[in-house]
N, C-alpha and C positions, 0 to 999 in steps of 0.2 A: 097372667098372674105370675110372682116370683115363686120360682123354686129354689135356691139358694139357701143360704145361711139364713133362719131366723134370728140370731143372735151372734155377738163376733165371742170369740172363743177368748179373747185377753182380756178388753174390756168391761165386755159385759153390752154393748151397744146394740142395739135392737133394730130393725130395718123398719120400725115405726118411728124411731129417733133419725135415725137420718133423714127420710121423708120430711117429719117435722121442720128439721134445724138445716136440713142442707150442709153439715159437717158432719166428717168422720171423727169417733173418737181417739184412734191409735194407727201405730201403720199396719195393722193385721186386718182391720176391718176395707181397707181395701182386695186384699184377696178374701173376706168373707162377704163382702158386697159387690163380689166383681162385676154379676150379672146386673144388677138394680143400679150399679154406677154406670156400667154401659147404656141404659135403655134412659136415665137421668139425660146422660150428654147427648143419647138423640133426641131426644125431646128439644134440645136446647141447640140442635142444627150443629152439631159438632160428630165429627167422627173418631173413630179409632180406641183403643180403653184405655183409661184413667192411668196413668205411669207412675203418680206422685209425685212429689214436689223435687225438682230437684235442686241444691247449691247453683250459688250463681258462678259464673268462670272466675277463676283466680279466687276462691274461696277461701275458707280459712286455714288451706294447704300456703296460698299466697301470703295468707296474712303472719301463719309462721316463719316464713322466708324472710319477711322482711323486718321482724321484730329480732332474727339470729342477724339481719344486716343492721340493724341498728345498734347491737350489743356488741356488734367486731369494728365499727365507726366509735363508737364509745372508747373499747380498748384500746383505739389504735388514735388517740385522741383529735380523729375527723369530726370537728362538729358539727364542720357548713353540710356532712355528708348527714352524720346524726340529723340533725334541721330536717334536710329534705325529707330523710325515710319517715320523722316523725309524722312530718305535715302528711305524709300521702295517705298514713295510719289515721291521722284525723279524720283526713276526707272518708276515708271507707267507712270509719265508724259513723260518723254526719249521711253516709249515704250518698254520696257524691264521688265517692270515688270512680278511675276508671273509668 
């Protein structure tokens, strides 16, 4: 039986909603769920606990980098440079990037 959090403290999420929906409503109900999310991903042949989601590499730390490289190609009137960084900005946004 759980003994943990009956309810997440931000929320408001109740560990018969998670059971239900299989989603957390906030990032706090992972530490108010830690127990019932561990014994979930045994159930489900997986180990270790639940870390949350995290950014993907070159995230939108990268995506800033390259919208200051597109604005110093603008000022410094590179276009073919502007061009590139735009497209690569497309692909990321389409999903495709990287």
């Amino acid at each position: 039986m759980f003994k943990g959090a009956a309810q997440c403290s931000r929320c408001g999420m109740t560990i018969e909603d998670l059971r239900r929906t299989g989603t957390l409503g906030c990032a706090a109900c992972v530490a108010s769920f830690r127990t019932e999310l561990f014994l979930m991903q045994r159930r489900l042949g997986r180990r270790g606990l639940y870390a949350g989601r995290t950014p993907a590499a070159g995230g939108l730390a990268d995506q800033a980098g390259q919208y200051q490289a597109l604005a110093a190609a603008l000022a410094r009137d590179d276009f073919e440079a502007a061009i590139k960084i735009r497209e690569q900005l497309k692909l990321a946004a389409d999903g495709r990037g990287r």
